[in-house]
PDB file of N, CA, C, O and CB in Angstrom:
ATOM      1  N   UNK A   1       6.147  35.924   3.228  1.00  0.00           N
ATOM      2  CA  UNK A   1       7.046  35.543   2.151  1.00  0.00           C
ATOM      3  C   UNK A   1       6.402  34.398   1.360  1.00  0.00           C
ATOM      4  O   UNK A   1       6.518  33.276   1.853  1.00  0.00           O
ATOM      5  CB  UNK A   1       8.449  35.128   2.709  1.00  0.00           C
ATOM      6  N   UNK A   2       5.664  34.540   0.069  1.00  0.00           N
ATOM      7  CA  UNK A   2       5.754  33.569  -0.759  1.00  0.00           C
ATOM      8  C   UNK A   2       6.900  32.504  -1.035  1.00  0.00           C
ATOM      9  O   UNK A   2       8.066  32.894  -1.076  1.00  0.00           O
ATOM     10  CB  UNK A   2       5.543  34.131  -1.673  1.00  0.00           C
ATOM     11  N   UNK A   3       6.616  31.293  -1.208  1.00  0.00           N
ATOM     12  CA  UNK A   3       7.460  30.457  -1.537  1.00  0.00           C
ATOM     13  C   UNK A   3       6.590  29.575  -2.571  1.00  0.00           C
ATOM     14  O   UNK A   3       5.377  29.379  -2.500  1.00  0.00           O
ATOM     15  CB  UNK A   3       8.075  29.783  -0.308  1.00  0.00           C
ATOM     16  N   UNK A   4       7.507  29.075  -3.575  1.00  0.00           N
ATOM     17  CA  UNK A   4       7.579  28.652  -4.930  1.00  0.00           C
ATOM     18  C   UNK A   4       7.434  27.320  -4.236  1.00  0.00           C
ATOM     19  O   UNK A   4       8.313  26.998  -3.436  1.00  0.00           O
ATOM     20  CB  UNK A   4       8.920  29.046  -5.985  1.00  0.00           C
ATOM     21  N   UNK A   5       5.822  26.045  -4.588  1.00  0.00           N
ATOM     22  CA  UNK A   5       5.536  25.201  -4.206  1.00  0.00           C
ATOM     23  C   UNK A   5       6.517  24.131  -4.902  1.00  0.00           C
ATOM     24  O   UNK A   5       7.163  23.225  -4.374  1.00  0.00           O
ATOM     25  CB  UNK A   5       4.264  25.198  -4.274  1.00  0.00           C
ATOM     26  N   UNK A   6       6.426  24.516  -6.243  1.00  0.00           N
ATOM     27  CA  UNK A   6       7.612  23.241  -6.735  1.00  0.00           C
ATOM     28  C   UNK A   6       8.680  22.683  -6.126  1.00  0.00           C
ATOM     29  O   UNK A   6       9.003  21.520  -5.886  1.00  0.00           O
ATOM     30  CB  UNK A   6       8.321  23.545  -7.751  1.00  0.00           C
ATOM     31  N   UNK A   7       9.579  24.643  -5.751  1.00  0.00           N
ATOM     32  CA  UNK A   7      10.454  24.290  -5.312  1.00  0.00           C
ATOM     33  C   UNK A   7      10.619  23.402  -3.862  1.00  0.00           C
ATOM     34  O   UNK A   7      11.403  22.470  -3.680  1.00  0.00           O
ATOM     35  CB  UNK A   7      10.932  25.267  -5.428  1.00  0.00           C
ATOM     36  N   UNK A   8       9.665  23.960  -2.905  1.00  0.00           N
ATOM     37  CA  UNK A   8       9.381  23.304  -1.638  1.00  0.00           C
ATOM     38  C   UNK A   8       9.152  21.555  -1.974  1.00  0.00           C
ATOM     39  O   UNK A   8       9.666  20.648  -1.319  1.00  0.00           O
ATOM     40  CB  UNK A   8       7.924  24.101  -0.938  1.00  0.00           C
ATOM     41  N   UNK A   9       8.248  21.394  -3.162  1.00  0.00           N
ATOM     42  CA  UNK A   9       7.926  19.692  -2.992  1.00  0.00           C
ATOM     43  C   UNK A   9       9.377  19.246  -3.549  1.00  0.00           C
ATOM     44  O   UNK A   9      10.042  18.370  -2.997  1.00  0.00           O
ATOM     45  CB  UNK A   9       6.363  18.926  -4.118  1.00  0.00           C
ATOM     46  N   UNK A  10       9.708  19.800  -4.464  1.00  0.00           N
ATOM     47  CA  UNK A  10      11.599  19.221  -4.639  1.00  0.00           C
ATOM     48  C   UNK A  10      12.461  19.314  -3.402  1.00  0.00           C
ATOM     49  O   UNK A  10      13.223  18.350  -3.321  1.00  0.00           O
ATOM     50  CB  UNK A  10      12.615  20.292  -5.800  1.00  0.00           C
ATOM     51  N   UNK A  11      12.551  20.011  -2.608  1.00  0.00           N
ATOM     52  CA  UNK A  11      13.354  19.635  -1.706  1.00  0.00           C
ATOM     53  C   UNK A  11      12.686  19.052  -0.638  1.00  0.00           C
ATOM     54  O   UNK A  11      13.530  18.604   0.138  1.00  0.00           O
ATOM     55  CB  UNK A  11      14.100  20.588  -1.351  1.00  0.00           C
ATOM     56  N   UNK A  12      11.333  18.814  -0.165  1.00  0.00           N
ATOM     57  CA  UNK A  12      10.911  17.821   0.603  1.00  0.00           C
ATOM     58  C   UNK A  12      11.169  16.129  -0.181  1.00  0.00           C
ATOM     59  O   UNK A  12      11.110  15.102   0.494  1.00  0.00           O
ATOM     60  CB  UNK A  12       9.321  18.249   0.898  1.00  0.00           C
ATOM     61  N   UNK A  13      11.357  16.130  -1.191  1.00  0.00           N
ATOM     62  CA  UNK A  13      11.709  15.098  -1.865  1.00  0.00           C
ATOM     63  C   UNK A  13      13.230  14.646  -1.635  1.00  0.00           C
ATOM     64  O   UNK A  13      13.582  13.481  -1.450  1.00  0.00           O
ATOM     65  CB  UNK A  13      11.403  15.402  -3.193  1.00  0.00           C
ATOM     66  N   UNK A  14      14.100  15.803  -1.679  1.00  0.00           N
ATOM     67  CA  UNK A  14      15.249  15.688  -1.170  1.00  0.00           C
ATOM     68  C   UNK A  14      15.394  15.157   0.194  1.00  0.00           C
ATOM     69  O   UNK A  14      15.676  13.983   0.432  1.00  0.00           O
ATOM     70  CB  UNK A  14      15.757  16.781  -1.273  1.00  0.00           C
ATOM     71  N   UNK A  15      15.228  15.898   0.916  1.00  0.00           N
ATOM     72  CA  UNK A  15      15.152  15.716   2.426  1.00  0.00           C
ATOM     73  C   UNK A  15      14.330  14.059   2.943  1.00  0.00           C
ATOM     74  O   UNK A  15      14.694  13.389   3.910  1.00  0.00           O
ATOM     75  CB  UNK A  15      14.150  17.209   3.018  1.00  0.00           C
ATOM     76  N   UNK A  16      13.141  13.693   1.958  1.00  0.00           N
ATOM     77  CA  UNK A  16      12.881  11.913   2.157  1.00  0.00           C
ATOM     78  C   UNK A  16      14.119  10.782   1.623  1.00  0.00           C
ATOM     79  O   UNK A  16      14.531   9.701   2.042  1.00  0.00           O
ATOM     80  CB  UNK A  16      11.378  11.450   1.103  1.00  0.00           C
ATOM     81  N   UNK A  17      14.430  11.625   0.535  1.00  0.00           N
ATOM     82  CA  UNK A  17      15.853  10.644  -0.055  1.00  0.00           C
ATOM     83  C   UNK A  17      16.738  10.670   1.062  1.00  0.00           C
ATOM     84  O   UNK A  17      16.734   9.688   1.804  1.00  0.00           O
ATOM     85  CB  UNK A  17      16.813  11.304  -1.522  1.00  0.00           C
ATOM     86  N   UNK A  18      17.490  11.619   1.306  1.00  0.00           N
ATOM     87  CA  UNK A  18      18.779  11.867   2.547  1.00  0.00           C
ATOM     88  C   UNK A  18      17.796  10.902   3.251  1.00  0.00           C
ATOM     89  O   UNK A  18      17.697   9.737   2.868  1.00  0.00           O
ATOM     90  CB  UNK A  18      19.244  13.769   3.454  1.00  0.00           C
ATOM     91  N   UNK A  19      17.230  11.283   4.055  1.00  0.00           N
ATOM     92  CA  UNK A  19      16.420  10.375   5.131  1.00  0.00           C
ATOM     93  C   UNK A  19      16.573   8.410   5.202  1.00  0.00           C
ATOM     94  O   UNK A  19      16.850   7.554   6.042  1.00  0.00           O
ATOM     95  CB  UNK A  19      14.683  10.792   4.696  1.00  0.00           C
ATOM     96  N   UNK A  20      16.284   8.464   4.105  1.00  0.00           N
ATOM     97  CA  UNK A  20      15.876   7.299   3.680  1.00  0.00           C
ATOM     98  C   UNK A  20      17.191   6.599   3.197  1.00  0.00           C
ATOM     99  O   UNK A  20      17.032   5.383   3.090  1.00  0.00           O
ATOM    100  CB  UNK A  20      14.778   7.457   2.641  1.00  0.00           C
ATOM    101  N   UNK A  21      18.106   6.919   2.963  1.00  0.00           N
ATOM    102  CA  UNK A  21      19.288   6.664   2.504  1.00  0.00           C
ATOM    103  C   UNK A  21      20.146   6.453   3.785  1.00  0.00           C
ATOM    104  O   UNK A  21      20.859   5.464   3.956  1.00  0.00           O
ATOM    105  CB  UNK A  21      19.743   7.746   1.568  1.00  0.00           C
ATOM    106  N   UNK A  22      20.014   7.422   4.622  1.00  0.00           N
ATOM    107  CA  UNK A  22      20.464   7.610   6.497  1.00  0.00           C
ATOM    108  C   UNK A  22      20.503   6.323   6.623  1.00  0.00           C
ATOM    109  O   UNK A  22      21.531   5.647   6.581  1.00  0.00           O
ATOM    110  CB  UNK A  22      19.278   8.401   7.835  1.00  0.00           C
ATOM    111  N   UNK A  23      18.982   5.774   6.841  1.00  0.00           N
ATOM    112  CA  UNK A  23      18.241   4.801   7.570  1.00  0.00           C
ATOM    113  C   UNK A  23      18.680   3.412   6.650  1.00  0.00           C
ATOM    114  O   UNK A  23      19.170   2.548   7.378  1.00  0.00           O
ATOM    115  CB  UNK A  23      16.471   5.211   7.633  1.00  0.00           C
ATOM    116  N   UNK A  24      18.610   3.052   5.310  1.00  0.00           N
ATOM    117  CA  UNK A  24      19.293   2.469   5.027  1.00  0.00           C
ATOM    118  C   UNK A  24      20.983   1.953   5.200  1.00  0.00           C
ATOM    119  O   UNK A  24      21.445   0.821   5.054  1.00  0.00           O
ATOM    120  CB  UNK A  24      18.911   2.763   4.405  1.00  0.00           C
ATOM    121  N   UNK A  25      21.635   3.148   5.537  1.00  0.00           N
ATOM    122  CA  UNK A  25      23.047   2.820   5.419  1.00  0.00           C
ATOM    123  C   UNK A  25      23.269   2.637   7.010  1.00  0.00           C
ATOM    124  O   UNK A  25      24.427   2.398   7.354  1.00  0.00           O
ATOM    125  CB  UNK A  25      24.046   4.056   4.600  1.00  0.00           C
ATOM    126  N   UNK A  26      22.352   2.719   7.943  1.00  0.00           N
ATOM    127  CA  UNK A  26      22.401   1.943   9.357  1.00  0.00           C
ATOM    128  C   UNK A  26      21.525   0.259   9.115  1.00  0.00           C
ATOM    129  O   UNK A  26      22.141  -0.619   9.719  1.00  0.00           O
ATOM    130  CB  UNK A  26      21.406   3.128  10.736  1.00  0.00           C
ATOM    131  N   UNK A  27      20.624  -0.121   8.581  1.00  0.00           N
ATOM    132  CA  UNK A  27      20.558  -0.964   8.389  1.00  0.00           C
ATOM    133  C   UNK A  27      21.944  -2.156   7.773  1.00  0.00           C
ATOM    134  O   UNK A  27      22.241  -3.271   8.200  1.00  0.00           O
ATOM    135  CB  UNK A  27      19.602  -0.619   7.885  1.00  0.00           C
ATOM    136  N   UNK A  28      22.569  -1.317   6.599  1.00  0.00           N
ATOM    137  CA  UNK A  28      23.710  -2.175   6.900  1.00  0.00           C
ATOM    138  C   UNK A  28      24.537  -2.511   6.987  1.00  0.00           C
ATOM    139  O   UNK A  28      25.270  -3.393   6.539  1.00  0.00           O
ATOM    140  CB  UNK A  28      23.895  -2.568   6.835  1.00  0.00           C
ATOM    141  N   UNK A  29      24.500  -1.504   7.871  1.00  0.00           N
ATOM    142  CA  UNK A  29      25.657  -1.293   9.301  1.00  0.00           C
ATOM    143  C   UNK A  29      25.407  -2.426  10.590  1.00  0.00           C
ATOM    144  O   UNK A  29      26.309  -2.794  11.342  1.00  0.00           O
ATOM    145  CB  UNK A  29      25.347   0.516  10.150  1.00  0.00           C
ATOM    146  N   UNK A  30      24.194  -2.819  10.653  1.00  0.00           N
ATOM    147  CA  UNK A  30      23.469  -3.675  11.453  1.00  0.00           C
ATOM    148  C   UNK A  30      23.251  -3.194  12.838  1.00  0.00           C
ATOM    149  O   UNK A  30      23.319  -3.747  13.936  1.00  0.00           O
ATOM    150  CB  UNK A  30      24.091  -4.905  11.471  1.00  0.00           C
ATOM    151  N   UNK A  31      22.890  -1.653  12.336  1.00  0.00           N
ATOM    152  CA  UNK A  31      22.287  -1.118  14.011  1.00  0.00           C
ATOM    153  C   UNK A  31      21.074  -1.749  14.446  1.00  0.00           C
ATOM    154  O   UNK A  31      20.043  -2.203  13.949  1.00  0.00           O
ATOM    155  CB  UNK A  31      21.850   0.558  14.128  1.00  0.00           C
ATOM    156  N   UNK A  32      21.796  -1.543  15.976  1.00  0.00           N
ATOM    157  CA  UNK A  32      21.653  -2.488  17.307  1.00  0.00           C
ATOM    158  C   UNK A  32      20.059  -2.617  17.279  1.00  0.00           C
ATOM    159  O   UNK A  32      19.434  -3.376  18.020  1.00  0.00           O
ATOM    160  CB  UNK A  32      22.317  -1.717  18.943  1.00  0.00           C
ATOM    161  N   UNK A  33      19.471  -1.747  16.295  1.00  0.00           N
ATOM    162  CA  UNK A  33      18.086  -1.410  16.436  1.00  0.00           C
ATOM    163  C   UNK A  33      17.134  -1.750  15.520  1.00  0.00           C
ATOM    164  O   UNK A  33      16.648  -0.762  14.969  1.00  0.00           O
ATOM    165  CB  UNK A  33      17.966  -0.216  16.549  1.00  0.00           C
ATOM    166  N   UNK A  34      16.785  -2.589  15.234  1.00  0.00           N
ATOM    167  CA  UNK A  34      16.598  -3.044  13.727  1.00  0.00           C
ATOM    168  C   UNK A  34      15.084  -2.560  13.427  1.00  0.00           C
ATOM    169  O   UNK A  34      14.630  -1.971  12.446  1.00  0.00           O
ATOM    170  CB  UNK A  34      16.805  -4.862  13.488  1.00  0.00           C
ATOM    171  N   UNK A  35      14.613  -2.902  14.324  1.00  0.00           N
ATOM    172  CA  UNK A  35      12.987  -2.367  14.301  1.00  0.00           C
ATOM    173  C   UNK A  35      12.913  -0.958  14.018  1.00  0.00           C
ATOM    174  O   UNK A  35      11.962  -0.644  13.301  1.00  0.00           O
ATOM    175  CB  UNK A  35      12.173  -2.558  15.752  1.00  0.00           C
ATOM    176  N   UNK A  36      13.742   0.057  14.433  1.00  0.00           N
ATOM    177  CA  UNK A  36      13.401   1.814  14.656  1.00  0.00           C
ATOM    178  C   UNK A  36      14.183   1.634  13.355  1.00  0.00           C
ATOM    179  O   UNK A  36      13.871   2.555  12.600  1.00  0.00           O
ATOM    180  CB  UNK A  36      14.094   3.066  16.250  1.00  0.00           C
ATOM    181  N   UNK A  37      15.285   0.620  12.660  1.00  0.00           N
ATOM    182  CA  UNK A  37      15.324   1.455  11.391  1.00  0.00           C
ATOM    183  C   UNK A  37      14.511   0.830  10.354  1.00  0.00           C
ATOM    184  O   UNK A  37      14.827   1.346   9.282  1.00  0.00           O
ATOM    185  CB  UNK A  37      16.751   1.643  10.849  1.00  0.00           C
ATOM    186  N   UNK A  38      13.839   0.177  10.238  1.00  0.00           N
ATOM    187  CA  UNK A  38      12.725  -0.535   9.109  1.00  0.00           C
ATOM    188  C   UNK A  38      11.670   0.465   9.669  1.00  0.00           C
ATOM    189  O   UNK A  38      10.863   0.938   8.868  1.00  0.00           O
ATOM    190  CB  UNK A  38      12.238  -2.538   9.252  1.00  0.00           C
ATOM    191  N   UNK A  39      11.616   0.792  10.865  1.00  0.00           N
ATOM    192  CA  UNK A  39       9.841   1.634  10.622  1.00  0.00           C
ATOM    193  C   UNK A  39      10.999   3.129  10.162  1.00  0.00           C
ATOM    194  O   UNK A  39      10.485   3.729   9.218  1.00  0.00           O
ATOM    195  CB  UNK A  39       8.221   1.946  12.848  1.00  0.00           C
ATOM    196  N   UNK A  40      11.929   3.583  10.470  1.00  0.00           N
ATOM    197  CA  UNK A  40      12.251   4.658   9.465  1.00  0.00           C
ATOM    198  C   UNK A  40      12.209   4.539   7.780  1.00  0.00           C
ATOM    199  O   UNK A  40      11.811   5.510   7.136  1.00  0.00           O
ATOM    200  CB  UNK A  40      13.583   4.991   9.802  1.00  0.00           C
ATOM    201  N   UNK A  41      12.623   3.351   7.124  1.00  0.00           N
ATOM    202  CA  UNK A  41      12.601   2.541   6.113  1.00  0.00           C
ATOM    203  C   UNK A  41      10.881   3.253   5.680  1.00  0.00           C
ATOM    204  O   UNK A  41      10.507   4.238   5.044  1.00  0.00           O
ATOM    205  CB  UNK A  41      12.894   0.688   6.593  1.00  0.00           C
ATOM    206  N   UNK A  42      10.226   2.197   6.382  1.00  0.00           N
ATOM    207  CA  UNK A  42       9.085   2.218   5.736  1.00  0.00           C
ATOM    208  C   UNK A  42       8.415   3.255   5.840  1.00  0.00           C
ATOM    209  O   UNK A  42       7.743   3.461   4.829  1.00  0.00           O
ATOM    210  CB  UNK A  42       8.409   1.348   5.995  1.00  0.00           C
ATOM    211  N   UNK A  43       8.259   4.292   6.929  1.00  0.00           N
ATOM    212  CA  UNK A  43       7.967   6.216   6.878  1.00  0.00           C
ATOM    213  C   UNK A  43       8.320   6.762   5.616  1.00  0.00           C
ATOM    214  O   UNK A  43       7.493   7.183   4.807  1.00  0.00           O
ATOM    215  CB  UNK A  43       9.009   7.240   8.020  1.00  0.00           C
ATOM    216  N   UNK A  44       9.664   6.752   5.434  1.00  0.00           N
ATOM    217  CA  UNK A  44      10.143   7.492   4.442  1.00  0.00           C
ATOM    218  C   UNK A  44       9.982   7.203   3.418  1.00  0.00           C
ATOM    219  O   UNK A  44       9.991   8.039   2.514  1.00  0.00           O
ATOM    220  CB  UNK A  44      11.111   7.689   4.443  1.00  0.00           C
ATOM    221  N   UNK A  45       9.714   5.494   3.147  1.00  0.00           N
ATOM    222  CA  UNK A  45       9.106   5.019   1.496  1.00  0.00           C
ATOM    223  C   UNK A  45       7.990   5.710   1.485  1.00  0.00           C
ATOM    224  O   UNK A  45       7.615   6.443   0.570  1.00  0.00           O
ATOM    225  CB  UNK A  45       8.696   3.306   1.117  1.00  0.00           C
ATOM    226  N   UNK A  46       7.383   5.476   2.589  1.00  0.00           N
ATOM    227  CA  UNK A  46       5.412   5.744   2.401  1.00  0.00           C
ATOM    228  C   UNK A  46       5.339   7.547   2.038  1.00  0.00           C
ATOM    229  O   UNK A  46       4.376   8.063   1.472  1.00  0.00           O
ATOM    230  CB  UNK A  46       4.190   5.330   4.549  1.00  0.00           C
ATOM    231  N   UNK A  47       6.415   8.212   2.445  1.00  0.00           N
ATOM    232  CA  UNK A  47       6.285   9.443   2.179  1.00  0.00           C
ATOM    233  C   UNK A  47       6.254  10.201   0.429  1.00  0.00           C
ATOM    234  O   UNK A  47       5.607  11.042  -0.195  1.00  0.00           O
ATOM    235  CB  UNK A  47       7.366   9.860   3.008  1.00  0.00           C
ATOM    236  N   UNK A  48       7.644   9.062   0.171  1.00  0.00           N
ATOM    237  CA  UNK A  48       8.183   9.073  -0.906  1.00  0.00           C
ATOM    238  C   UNK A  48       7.076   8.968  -2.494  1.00  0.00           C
ATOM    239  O   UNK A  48       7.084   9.545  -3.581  1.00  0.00           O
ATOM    240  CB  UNK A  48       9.164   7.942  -0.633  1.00  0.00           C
ATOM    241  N   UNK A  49       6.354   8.068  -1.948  1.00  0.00           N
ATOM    242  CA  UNK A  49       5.510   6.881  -2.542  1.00  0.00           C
ATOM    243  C   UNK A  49       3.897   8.565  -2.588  1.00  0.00           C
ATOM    244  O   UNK A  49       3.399   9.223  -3.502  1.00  0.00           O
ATOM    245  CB  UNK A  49       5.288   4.761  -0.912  1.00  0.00           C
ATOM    246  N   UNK A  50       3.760   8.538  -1.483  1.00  0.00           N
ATOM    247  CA  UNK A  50       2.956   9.380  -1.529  1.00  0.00           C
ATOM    248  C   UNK A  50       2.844  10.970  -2.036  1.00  0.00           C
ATOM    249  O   UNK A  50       1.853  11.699  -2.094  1.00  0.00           O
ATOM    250  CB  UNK A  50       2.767   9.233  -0.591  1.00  0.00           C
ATOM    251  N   UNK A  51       4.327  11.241  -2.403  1.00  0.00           N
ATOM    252  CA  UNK A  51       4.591  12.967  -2.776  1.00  0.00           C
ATOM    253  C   UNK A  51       4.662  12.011  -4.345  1.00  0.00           C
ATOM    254  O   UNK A  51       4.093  12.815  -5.083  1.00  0.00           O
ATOM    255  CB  UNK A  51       6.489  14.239  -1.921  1.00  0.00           C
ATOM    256  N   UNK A  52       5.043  10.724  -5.306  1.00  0.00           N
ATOM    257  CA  UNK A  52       5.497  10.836  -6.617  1.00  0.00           C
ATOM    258  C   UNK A  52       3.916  10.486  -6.875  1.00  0.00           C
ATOM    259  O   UNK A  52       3.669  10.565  -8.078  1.00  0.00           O
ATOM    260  CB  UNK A  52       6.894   9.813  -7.233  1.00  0.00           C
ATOM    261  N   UNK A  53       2.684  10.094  -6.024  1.00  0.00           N
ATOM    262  CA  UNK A  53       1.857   9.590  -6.267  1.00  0.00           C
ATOM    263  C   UNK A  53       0.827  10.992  -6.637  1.00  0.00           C
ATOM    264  O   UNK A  53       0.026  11.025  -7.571  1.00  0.00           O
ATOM    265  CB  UNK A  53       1.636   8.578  -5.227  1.00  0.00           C
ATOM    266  N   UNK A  54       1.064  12.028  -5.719  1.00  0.00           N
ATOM    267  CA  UNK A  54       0.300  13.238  -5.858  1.00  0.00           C
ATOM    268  C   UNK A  54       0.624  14.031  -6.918  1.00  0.00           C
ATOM    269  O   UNK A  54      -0.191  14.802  -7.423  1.00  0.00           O
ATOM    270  CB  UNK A  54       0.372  13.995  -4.782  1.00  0.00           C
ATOM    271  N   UNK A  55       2.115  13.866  -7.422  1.00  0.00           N
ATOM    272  CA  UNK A  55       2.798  14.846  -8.734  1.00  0.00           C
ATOM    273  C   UNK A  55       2.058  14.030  -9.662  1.00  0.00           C
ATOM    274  O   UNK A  55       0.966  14.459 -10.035  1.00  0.00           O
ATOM    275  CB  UNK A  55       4.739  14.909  -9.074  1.00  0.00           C
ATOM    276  N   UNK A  56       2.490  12.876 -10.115  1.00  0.00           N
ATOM    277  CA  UNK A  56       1.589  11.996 -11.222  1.00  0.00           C
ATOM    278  C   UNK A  56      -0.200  12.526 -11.047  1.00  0.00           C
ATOM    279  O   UNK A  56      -1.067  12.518 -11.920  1.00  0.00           O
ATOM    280  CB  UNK A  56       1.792   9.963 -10.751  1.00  0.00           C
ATOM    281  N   UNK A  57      -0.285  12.870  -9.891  1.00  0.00           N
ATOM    282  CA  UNK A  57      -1.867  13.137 -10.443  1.00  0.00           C
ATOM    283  C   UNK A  57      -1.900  14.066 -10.878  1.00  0.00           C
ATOM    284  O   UNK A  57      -2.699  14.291 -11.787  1.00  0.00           O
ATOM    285  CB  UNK A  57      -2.979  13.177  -9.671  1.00  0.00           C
ATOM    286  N   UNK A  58      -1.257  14.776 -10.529  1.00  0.00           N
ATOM    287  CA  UNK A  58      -1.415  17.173 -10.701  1.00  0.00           C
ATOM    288  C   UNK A  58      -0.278  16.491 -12.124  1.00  0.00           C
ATOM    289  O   UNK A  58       0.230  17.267 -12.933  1.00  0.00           O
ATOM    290  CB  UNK A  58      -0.063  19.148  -8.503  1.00  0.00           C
TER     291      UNK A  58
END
């Protein structure tokens, strides 16, 4: 089955937002865990950062 790359990098884009939004709204909440949610924080920026960095080039 072909699949339409756009569409795939748009919803992997989706799926880092939800993510990243998750992990934010436990931050402040002030889960018990502060470390596992800043390295989720910072995964999901670096992901983020890295899929708008590859579209700007293409």
């Amino acid at each position: 089955m072909d699949l339409d790359p756009d569409r795939m990098e748009f919803y992997h884009i989706g799926h880092c937002l939800n993510n990243l939004s998750g992990a934010i709204q436990l931050k402040l909440k002030d889960y018990y865990d502060m470390d596992d949610v800043n390295g989720m924080i910072q995964y999901f920026n670096g992901l983020l950062k890295e899929v708008v960095g590859q579209q700007a080039v293409n």
